[in-house]
Every structure is written in C-alpha cells, then in structure tokens.
C-alpha positions as CSV (number, residue, x, y, z in Angstrom):
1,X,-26.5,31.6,17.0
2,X,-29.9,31.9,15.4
3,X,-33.2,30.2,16.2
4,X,-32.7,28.0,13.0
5,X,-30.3,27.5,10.2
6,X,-30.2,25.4,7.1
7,X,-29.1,21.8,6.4
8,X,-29.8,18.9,4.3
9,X,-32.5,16.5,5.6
10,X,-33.7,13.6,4.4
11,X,-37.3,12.0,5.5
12,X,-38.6,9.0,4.6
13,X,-42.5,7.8,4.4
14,X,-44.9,5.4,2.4
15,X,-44.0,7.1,-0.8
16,X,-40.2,6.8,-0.1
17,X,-36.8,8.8,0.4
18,X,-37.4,12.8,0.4
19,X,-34.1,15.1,0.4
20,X,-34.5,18.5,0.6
21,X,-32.6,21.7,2.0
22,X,-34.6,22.5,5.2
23,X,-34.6,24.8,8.1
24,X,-33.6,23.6,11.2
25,X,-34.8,24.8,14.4
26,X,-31.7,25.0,16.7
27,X,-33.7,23.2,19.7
28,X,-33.6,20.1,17.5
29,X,-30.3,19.6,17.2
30,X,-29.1,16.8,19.8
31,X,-27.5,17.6,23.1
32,X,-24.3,16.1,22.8
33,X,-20.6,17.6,24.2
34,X,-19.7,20.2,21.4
35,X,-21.6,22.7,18.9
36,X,-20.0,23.3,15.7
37,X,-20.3,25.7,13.3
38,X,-19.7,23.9,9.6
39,X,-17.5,25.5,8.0
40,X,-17.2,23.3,5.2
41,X,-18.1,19.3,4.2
42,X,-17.5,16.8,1.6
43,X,-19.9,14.7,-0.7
44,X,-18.5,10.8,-0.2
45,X,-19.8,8.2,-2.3
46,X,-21.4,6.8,0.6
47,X,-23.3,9.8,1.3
48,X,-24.7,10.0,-2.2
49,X,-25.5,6.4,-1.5
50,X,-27.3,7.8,1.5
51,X,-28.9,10.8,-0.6
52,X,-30.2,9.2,-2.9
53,X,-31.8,5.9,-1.6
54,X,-29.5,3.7,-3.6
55,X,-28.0,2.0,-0.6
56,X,-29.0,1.4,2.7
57,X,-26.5,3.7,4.5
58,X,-29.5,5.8,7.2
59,X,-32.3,3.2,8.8
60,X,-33.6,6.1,11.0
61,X,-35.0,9.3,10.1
62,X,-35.1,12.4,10.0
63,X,-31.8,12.8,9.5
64,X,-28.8,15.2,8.3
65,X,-26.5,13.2,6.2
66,X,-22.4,14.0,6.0
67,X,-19.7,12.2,7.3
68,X,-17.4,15.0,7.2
69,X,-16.9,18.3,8.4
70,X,-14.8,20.7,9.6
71,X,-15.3,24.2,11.7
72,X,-15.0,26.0,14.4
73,X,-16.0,25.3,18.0
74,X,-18.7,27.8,19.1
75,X,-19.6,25.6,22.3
76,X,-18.1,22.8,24.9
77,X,-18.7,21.1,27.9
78,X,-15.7,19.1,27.7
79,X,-12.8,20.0,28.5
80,X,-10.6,18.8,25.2
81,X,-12.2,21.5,22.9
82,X,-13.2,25.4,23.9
83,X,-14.7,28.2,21.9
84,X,-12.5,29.1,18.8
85,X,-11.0,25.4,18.2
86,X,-10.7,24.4,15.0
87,X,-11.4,21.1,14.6
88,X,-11.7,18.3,12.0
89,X,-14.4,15.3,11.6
90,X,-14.6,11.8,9.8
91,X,-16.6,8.4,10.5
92,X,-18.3,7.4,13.9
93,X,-21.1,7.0,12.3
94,X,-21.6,10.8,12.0
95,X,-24.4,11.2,9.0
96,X,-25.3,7.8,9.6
97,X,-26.6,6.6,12.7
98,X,-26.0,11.0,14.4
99,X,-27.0,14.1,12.4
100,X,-24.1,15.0,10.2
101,X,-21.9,17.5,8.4
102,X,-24.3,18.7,5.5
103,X,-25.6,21.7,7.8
104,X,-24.5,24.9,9.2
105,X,-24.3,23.5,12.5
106,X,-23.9,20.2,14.2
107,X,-23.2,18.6,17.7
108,X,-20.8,15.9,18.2
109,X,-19.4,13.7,21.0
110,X,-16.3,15.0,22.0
111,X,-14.6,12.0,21.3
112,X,-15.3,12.2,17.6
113,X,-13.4,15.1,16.0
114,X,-9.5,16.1,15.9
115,X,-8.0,19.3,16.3
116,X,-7.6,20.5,12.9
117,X,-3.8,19.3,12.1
118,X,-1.4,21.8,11.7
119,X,-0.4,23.3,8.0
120,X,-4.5,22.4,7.1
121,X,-7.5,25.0,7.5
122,X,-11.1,23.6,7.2
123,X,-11.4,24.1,4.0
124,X,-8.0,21.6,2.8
125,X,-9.3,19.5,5.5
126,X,-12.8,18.7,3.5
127,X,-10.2,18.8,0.2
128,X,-9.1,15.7,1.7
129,X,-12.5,14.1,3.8
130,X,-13.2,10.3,4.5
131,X,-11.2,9.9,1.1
132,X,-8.1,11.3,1.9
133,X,-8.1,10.2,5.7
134,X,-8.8,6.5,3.7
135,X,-6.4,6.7,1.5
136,X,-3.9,8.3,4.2
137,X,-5.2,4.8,6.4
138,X,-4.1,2.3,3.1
139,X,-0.8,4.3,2.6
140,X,-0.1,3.8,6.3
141,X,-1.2,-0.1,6.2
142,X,1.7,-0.5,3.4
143,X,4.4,1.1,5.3
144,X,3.3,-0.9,8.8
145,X,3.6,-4.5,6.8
146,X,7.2,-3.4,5.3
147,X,6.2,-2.7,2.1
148,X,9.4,-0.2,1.2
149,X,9.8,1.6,-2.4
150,X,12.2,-0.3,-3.5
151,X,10.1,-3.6,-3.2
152,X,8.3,-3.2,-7.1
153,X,5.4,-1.4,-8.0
154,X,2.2,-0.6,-6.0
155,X,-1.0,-0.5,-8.0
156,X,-3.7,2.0,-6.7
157,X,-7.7,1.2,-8.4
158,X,-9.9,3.6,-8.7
159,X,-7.3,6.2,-9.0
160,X,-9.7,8.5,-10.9
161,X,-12.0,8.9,-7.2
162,X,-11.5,10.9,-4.3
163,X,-9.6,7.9,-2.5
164,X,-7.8,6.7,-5.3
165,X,-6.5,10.2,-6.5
166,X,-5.3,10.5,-2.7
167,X,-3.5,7.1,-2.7
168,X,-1.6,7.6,-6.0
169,X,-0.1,11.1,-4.5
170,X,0.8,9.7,-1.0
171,X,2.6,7.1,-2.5
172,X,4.4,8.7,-5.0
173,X,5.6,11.5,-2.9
174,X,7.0,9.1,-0.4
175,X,9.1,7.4,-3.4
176,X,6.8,4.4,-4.3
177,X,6.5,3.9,-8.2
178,X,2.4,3.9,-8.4
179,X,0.4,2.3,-11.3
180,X,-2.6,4.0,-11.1
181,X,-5.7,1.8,-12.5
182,X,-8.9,4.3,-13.8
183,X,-11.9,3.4,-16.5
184,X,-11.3,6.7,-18.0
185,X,-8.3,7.1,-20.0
186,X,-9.1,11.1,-20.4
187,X,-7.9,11.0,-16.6
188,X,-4.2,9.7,-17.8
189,X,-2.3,13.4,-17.6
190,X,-4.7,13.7,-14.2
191,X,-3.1,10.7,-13.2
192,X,0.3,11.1,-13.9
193,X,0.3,14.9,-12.3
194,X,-0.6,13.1,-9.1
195,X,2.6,11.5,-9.5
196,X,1.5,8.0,-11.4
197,X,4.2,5.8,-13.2
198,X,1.8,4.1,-15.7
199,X,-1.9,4.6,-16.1
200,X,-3.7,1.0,-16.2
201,X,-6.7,0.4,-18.2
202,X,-9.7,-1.2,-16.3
203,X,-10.1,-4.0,-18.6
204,X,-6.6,-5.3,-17.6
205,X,-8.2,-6.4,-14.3
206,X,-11.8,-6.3,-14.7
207,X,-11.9,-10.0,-15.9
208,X,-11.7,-13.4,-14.3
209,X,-8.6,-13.9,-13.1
210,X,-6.6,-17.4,-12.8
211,X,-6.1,-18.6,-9.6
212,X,-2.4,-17.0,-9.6
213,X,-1.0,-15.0,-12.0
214,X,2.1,-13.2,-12.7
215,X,3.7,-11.6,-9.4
216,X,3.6,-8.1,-10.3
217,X,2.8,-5.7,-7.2
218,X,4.8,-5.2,-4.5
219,X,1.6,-4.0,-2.9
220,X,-1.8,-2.4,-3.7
221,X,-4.2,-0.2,-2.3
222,X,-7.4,-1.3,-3.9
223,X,-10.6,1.0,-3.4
224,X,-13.2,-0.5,-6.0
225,X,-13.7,-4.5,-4.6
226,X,-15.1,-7.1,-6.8
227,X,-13.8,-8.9,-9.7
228,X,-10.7,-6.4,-9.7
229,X,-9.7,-7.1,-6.3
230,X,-9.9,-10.7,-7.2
231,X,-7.0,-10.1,-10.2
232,X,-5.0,-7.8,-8.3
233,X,-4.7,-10.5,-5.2
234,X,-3.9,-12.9,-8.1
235,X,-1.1,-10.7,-9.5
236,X,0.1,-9.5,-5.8
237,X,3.8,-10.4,-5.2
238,X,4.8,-13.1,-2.6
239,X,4.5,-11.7,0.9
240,X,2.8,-8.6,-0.5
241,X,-0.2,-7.0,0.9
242,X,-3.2,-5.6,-0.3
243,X,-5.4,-2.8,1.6
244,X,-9.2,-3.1,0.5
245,X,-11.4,-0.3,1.4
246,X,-13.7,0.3,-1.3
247,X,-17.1,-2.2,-3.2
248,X,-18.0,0.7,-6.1
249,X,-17.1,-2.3,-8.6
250,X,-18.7,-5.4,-6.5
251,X,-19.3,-6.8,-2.9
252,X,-18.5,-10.3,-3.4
253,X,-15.0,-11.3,-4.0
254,X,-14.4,-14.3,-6.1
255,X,-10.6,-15.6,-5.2
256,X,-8.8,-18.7,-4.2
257,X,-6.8,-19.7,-1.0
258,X,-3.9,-20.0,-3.3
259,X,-2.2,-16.3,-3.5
260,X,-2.8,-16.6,0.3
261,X,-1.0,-19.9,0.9
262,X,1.0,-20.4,-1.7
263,X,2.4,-16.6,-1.9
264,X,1.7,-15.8,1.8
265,X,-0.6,-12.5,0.8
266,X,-2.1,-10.5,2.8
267,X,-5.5,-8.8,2.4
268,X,-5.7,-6.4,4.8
269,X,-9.3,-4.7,5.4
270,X,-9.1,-1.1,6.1
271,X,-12.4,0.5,8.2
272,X,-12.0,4.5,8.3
273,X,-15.2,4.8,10.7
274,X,-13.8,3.9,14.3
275,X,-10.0,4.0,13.7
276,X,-8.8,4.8,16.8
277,X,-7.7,8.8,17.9
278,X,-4.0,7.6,17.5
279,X,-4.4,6.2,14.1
280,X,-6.2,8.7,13.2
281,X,-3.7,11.7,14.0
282,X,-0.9,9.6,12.6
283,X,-2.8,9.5,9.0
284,X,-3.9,13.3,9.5
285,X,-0.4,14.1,10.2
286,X,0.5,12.3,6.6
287,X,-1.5,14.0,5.0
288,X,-0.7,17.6,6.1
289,X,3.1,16.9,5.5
290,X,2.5,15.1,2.2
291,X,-0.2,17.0,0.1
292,X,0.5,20.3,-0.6
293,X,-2.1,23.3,-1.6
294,X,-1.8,22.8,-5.5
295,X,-1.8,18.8,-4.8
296,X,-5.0,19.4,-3.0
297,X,-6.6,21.6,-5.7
298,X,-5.9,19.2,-8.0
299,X,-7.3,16.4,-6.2
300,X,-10.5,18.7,-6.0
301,X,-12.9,18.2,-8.6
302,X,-15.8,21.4,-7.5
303,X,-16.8,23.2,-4.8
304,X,-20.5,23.4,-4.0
305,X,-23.7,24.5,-1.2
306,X,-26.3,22.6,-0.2
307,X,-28.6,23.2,-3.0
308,X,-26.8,22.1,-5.2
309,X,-25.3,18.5,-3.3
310,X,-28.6,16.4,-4.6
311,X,-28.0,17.0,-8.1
312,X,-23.7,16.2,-7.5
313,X,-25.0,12.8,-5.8
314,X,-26.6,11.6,-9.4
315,X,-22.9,12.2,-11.6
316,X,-21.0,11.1,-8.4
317,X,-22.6,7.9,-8.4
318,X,-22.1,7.8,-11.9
319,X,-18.1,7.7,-12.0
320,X,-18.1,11.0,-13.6
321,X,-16.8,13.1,-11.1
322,X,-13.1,12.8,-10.7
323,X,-11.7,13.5,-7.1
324,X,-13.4,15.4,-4.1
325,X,-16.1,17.4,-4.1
326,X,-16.4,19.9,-1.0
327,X,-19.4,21.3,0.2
328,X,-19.6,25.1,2.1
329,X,-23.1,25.0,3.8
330,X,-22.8,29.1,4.2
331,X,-23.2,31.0,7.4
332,X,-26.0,32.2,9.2
C-alpha cells in the first residue's frame, strides 16, 4: 500500500462545509480490526445530504463520507476476515460518525462488514448499497408479518429512487402485484420493466388524506414519509402493514389513531444502520437470489469517481437521478 491515497473529505470551519478530493496520508487512517481496499461505493441520498451541508448527517470533522463499500481485504487482526476476502459494507454509522467508503482505502471494525454473498462481486454489491440492502429489509418486513401475494396489491413510493426501484423488483419477482408510485411519469416503462403492475401518479397521495379511506393495499413499502405516508396508512387494508424507511417528501407524519385501531395497521419502522449480522445476511441472501445482472443494470442509473461525486450530490438531491449511482474510487 502507498504512503497516501485519495478520498473524499469534507472539513468544516467559520466559513462553512468544504468537500474536496484530497490525499490521504495512510498514517491517518484509524486503527481499527481490518484495512480495505475500496473497490467500489455508492452515492445515498443521505450522503449527498452529508456532502453537501443540507442535512446534518457528520457533527465531527474531518471526515470521509460513504456508507457503503465493498472490496477486498488487504489486512486483519481478527480472525473472521484474512487477506483476499471479499467483503461487503452498509450502515454502523460508517461515513458518519467513522471514516467511510468514498476512498481507496478504509478501516472498519470487524463486526461491521459481511462476506460478500455468493452470486454478487463488489461491483453488484454497490449496484445494490444501503438502497437495495433497505429495500431487501422492507421486502423481508412484509413477508415476516404474513403479508402473502395473494393478499391485494402492495404499493412501493418512491419507486423512481434507488430504494424504491429495488422494492418494486423484489416484490414482483417473488409474485406480489406492485403499484409502483413515482413523480415522474417518463419513469412509467422504467417502472413497469422492474416488474410494476400500475404506475401511480404522486398527486394521488400527495394530498390530505381522510382519516380512513378506501382499503386498497394489502401492504406497502413506503420510502418518501410525510403527507404520502399519511394517505397510504389511510388507504392500508385491515391488518396490513406498512414498512417506512424513507422522509425525502417530509419528517412529520400527520395521521389518526384510526387506521391503527379501527383497521389494526401496522407501521412498521425499518432502521438499515444496526440491523443485526443475521438480518442482515438473510436480506443479502434476497437479494443475490432475486436480482439478477440485467435487473441490476437497470436499477443503475451511472457509474462515477470521486471527482465527479460532488456534482452527482446536487441532481441526486434534486429527484433527478433515477436508481443507484455507484462510485469506483480507482486504485493506487
């Protein structure tokens, strides 16, 4: 390994946020269990949150940001990784509170990554990232509360983003009939080639909603929060559940007690940082045997390096990016 490498830092002093691509003097990097060499990473909407300033995602600087990455083991003091493992990273507060994935190298904890799954390499693995592992964790939700296929539809928001896109596939390959709800109607054909039943138009849920409404989904993976999760709990079947694992459209939540109470709904938070290793394997494993090559290319919107990740953040944040976008830091 070399006496320094590039990665993405971000400072912060009186005159604000500074990201820039820097080089890293190896001796910096913390001494934790394993050193990684990136291989490739992901740009999440949370870490062009963290990019650009525009929520507070880092409190402590400097710091690398990335919550993802995957690559190869180069060294190990513990003994569940050696030299040569591939292996796969997401959440544990890895480009938020520890140096992350938008580098060449990185140490981790050895309790943080996976093996990388068999039937993935690193680079599918960052096709699918915190969004796919997310979406793989709401799929998984469904199933574990009974929801079954032949319940009624499922409804998947956001299905345009990196989680969403994810959500509608999973389902639909495992039989559910998905109604996949997007602001952009130019992604309908997108949509449906995931495997959608019926595009849904924003504006059929981005409104206030009565306190019930019809009974129309069996379940619902909702990844946007705000005023939409608020109609789709209202329009949830009784004894449905809803997985919520996204605020892009709103923090607050403006709902009743009634679909709880009077249909016996279930919202069901879903929190991809610390899921535990079993969880985790388990949504990995869906994933793999689920999402195949040209699925994943599909559900990948670019390929980019480093220098060109702060400009992506801008049109990520913007909605107009649809899918993942993987990052490949380069090699020394």
């Amino acid at each position: 390994m070399a006496d320094k490498f590039k990665a993405l830092l971000l400072t912060q002093d009186d005159d604000g946020l500074h990201a820039a691509v820097s080089d890293i003097q190896t001796s910096e990097l913390p001494q934790r269990d394993i050193l990684v060499r990136v291989e490739y990473s992901t740009l999440n909407y949370k870490d062009a949150l963290a990019i650009t300033g525009k929520g507070r995602i880092i409190r402590d600087f400097p710091m690398i940001p990335g919550i993802d990455l995957a690559g190869e083991v180069i060294e190990s003091s513990d003994d569940a990784f050696k030299p040569g493992d591939k292996i796969v990273s997401t959440g544990w507060g890895v480009g938020e509170r520890f140096w992350g994935g938008l580098s060449q190298y990185a140490r981790l904890d050895a309790a943080w990554p996976l093996p990388l799954p068999a039937g993935l390499d690193t680079r599918s693995a960052m096709m699918m990232g915190t969004g796919g592992f997310t979406a793989a964790l709401c799929v998984l939700a469904l199933q574990e509360w009974g929801t079954r296929p032949d319940d009624g539809p499922v409804l998947v928001t956001g299905a345009g983003g990196g989680v969403g896109g994810v959500a509608v596939r999973l389902l639909s390959r495992l039989g559910y009939q998905v109604h996949a709800l997007s602001g952009r109607p130019e992604l309908n054909d997108y949509l449906q080639q995931l495997g959608a039943h019926t595009p849904v138009a924003r504006e059929q849920l981005s409104r206030e909603a009565k306190p019930l409404e019809k009974e129309t989904w069996a379940g619902v993976v909702d990844t946007v929060g705000g005023q939409i999760l608020a109609t789709a709990i209202a329009q949830t079947r009784s004894e449905g559940m809803v997985a919520a694992c996204g605020n892009a459209g709103g923090m607050e939540l403006n709902s009743t007690v009634f679909p709880f109470i009077l249909r016996g709904v279930t919202l069901r938070g879903i929190n991809s940082v610390t899921a535990p290793t079993q969880l985790r394997e388990h949504a990995w494993r869906l994933i793999a045997e689920n999402i195949d090559d040209t699925f994943r290319q599909l559900l990948t919107d670019r390929e980019i390096g480093l220098d060109k990740v702060i400009n992506t953040c801008e049109t990520l944040l913007a909605g107009k990016i649809r899918g993942r976008v993987i990052v490949k830091p380069g090699s020394d």
